[in-house]
C-alpha positions as CSV (number, residue, x, y, z in Angstrom):
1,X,117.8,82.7,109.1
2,X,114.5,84.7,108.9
3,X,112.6,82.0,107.4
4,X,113.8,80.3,110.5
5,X,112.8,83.1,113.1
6,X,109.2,83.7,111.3
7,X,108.7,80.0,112.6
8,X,110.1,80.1,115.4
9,X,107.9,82.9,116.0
10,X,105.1,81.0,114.4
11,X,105.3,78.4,116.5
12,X,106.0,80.9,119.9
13,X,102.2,82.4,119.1
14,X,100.4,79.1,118.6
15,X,102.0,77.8,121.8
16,X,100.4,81.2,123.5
17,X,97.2,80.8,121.9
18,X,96.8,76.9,122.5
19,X,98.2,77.9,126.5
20,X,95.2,80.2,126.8
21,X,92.6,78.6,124.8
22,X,89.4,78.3,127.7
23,X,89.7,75.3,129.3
24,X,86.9,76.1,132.0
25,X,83.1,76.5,131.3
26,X,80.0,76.8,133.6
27,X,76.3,75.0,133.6
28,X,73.5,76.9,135.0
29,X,72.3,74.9,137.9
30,X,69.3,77.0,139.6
31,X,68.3,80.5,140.4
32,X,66.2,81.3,143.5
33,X,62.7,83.4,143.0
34,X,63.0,87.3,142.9
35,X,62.9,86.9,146.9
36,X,66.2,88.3,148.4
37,X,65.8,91.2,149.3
38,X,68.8,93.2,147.2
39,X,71.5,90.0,147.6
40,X,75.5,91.1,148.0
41,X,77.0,88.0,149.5
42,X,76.6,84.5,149.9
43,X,79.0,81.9,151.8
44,X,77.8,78.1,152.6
45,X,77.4,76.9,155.9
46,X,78.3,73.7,156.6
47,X,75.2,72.9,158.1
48,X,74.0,72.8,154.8
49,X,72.7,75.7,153.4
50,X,73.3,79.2,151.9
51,X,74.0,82.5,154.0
52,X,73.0,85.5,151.9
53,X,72.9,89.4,152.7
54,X,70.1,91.3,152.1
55,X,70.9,94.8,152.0
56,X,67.1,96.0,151.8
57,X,66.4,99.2,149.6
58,X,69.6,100.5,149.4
59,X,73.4,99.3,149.5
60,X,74.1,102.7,151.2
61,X,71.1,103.5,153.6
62,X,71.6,103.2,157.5
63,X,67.6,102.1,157.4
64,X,67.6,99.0,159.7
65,X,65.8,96.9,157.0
66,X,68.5,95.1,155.8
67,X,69.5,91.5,157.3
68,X,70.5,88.0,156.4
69,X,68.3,84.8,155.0
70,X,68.9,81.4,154.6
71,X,68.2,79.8,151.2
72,X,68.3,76.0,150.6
73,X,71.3,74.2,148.5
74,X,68.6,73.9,145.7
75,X,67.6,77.3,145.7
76,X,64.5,77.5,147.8
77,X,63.9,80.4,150.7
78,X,64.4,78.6,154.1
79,X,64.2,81.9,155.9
80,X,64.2,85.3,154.5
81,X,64.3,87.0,158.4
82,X,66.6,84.8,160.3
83,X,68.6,87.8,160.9
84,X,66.8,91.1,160.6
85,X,67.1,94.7,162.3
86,X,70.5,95.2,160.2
87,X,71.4,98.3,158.0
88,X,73.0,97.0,154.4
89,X,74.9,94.1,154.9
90,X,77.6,93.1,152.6
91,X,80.5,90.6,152.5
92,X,80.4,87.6,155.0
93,X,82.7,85.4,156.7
94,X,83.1,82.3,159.7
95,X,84.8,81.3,162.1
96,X,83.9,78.4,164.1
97,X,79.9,79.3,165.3
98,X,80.1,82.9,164.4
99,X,79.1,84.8,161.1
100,X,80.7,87.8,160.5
101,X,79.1,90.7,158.2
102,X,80.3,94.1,156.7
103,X,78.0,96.5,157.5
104,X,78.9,99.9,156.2
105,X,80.8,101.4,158.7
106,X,80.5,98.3,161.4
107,X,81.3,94.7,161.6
108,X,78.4,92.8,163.2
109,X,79.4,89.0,164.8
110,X,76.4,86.9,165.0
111,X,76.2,84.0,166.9
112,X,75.3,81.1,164.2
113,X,73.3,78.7,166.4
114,X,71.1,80.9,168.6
115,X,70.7,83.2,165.2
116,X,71.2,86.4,167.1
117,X,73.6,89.5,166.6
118,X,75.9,89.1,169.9
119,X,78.5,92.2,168.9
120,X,79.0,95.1,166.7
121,X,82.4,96.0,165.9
122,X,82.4,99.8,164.8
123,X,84.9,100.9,162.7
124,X,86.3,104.3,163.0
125,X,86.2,106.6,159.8
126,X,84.6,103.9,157.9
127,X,82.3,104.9,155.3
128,X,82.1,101.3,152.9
129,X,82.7,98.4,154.5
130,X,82.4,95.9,151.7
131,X,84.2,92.2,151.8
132,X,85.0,90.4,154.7
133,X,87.6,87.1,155.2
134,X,89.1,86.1,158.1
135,X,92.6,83.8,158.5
136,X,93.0,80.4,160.6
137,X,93.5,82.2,163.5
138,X,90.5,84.1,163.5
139,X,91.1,87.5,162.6
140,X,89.1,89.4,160.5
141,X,89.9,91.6,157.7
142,X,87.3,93.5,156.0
143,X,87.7,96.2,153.3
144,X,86.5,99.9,152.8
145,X,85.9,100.5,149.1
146,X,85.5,104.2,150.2
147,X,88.3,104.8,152.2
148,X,90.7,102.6,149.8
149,X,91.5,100.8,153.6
150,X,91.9,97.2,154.5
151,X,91.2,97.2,158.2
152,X,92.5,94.1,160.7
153,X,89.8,93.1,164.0
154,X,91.4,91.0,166.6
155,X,90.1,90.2,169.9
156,X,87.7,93.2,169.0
157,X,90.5,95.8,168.6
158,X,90.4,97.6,165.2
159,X,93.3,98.6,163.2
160,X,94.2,99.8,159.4
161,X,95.9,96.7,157.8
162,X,96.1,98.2,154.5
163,X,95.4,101.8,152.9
164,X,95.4,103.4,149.3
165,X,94.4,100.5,147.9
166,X,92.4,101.8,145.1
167,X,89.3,100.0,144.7
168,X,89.3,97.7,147.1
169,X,86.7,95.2,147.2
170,X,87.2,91.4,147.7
171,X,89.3,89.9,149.8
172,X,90.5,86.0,151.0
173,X,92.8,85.2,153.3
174,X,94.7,82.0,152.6
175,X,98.0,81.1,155.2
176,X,100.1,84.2,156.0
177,X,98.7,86.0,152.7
178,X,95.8,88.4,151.7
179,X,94.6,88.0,148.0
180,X,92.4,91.5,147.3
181,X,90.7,92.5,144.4
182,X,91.5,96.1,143.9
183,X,90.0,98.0,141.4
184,X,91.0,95.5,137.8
185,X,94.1,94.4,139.7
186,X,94.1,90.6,141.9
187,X,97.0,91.7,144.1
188,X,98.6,89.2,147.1
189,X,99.6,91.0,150.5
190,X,102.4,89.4,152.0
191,X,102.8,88.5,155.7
192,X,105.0,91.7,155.4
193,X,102.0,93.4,153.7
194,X,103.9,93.8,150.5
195,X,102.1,93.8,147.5
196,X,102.1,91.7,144.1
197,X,100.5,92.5,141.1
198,X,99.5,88.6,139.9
199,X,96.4,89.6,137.1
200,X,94.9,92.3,135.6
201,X,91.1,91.7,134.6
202,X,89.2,93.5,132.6
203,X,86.2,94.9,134.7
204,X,87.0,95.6,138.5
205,X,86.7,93.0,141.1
206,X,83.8,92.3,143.2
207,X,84.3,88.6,144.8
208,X,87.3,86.7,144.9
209,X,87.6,83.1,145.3
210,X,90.3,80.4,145.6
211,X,90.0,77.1,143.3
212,X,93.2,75.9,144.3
213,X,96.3,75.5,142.6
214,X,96.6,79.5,142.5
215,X,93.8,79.7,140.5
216,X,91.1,82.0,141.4
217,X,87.2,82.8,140.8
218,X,86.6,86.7,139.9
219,X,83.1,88.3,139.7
220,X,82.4,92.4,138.4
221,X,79.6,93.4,140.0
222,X,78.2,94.5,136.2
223,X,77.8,90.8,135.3
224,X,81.0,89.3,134.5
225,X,82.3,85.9,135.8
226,X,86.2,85.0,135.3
227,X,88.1,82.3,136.0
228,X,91.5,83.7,136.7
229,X,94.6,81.2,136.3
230,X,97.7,81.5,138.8
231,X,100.0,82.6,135.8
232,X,97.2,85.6,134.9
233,X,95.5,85.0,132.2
234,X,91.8,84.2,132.5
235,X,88.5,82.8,130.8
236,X,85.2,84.6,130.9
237,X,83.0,82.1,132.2
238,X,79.6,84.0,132.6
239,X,78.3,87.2,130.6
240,X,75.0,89.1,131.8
241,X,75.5,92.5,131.7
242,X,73.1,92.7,128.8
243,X,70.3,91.6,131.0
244,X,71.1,94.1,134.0
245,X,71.8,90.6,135.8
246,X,74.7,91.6,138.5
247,X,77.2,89.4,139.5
248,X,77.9,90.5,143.0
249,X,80.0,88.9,146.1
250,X,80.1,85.0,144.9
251,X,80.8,81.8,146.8
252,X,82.2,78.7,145.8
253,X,82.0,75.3,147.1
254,X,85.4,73.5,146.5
255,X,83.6,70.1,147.3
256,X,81.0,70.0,144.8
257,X,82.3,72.7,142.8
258,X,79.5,75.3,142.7
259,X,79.6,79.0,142.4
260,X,77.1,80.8,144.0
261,X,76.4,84.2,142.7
262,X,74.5,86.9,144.0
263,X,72.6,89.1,141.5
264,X,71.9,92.4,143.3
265,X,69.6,94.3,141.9
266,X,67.2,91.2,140.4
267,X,67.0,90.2,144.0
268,X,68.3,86.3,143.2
269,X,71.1,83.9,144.3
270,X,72.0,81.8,141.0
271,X,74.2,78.5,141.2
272,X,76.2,77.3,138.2
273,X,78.3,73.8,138.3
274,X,82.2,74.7,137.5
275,X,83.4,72.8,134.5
């Protein structure tokens, strides 16, 4: 009987090991020129090219240098000022012809095809605002890493969605549910707005994106890239905290199945082909 259970068990632990050996791996595809001016977020457009928020000097300062470029789908600067006159934007999100960005303590909707900033959506008490998303029906959520608050903008009308989240950052909305990256912990909000615990990662969450499948893409701002499977467990698909090379507020194209990563502090947007 023992010689029986140690195999059993043998055989229990190689089944765990083979069921999380890596399966997923990335290829460096491009990096831009050191010419974004301090990068937080990218998201496609469909038009065909990259979005990406430039918080100018500082990710805190209310300065008015910071703003939003366009950069080519191979990397190149298409315009560095197509949105300017903005304080240190951060996550950003669409719906139909508007851009949405998180910009510390307002949400500013821009109006895609004319390029200009149509509304800012102040948010009371606000002191971080950090990731946006926004569900089919056009409401926007957007969290405070600060304030530990989720907030919910509809029709312009502000309201706390969620609080004592404890470090809050990433957020995507998919159907009725809100998938947030709080602190290590990739939690799901129901329509109820009851929470489940579904990973725990190793570094604390900065972007959060869906692969499909339940699986998830999960960057650490201090240059860690994970690919996080719907039962928990993960691979570590990108490792440059050595080099002070950030991995901020990523993007991923489900199509052509591309992450986009922003690199903060090195002032680049990098591309890597998902394996």
């Amino acid at each position: 009987m023992i010689k029986q259970c140690v195999s059993a068990g043998l055989l229990l632990v190689a089944a765990v090991s083979a069921c999380h050996a890596q399966h997923h791996t990335i290829v460096k595809l491009w990096e831009t020129d050191s010419v974004v001016n301090l990068p937080e977020s990218v998201l496609p457009a469909k038009e065909g090219y990259l979005f990406a928020s430039q918080m100018g000097n500082n990710p805190n300062d209310k300065d008015g240098i910071g703003g939003i470029a366009k950069i080519s789908l191979t990397g190149k600067m298409l315009n560095a000022d197509w949105i300017t006159g903005l304080n240190a934007p951060k996550g950003l999100g669409r719906f139909g012809n508007t851009l949405y960005a998180a910009d510390l303590d307002e949400v500013v909707a821009i109006d895609i095809e004319r390029g200009k900033v149509i509304k800012k959506i102040p948010v009371e008490g606000a002191k971080f605002l950090n990731d946006i998303t926004i569900d089919d029906k056009g409401i926007v959520y957007v969290s405070d890493s600060r304030t530990k608050k989720i907030h919910r903008i509809e029709n312009g009308m502000v309201s706390t969605y969620l609080e004592n989240i404890a470090g809050v950052n990433g957020l995507k909305s998919i159907g009725s549910d809100l998938y947030i990256a709080a602190g290590k912990y990739l939690k799901k909000a129901d329509k109820n707005r009851e929470l489940t615990q579904l990973a725990e990662l190793p570094q604390g969450g900065d972007g959060l994106e869906p692969v499909g499948n339940g699986d998830f893409l999960w960057s650490a701002w201090a240059g860690y890239l994970y690919y996080v499977y719907a039962d928990g467990h993960y691979d570590l698909l990108l490792d440059t905290h050595l080099e002070k090379k950030n991995t901020a507020d990523i993007a991923y194209d489900p199509v052509r199945k591309i992450i986009y990563v922003p690199t903060f502090w090195k002032k680049s947007v990098m591309a890597y082909q998902l394996k």
